[in-house]
C-alpha positions, 0 to 999 in steps of 0.5 A: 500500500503507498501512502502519500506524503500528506497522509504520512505528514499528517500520521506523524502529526496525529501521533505528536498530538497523541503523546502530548494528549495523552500526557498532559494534564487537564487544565484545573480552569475547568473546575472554575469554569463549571462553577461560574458557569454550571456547564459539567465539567464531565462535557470536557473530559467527555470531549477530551477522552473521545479525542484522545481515545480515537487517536489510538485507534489510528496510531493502532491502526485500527477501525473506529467503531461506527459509533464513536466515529458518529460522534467524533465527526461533530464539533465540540460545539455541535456535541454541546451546543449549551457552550455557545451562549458561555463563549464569552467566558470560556475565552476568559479561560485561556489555557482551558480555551486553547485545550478545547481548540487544540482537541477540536483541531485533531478532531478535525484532523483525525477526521481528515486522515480517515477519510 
């Protein structure tokens, strides 16, 4: 099988990505943001673990299940759309804002290898 060089590019990033998804810490700004807010902070880890836990099966070379993969095509936004009208305050939350992005972005570049 030949894989071209966009795909093994994107690979290599997707598993850069993996290694520091897996082994970074959670941002403690979403404990405050759930408390000023009242959005769960269960939607994050949610999120966080969906992304990271899809990277492994591409690193793995494995099949997303069906399911999981249903969901994963949707946005964070999309998945919680309750998050749109705390916009405003999230980005008051730096690193927690820059931690949804930088999921949202291999989100959307898991999707993109797959394809």
């Amino acid at each position: 099988m030949n894989i071209s060089q966009d795909k093994k590019e994107l690979i290599n990033d997707l598993k850069q990505r993996y290694q520091y998804c897996f082994h970074s810490a959670y941002p403690e700004d979403i404990v405050f943001f759930e408390e000023e807010t009242g959005i769960w902070s269960d939607d994050f880890y949610e999120f966080f673990t969906l992304v990271t836990g899809s990277l492994s099966y591409v690193i793995d070379h494995k099949r997303i299940p069906k399911k999981q993969l249903n969901v994963l095509r949707q946005s964070f936004e999309e998945q919680y759309p309750q998050i749109k009208s705390f916009q405003h305050i999230l980005e008051s939350y730096p690193l927690l804002h820059s931690y949804i992005q930088y999921h949202e972005e291999t989100r959307k570049r898991i999707i993109a290898f797959i394809k």
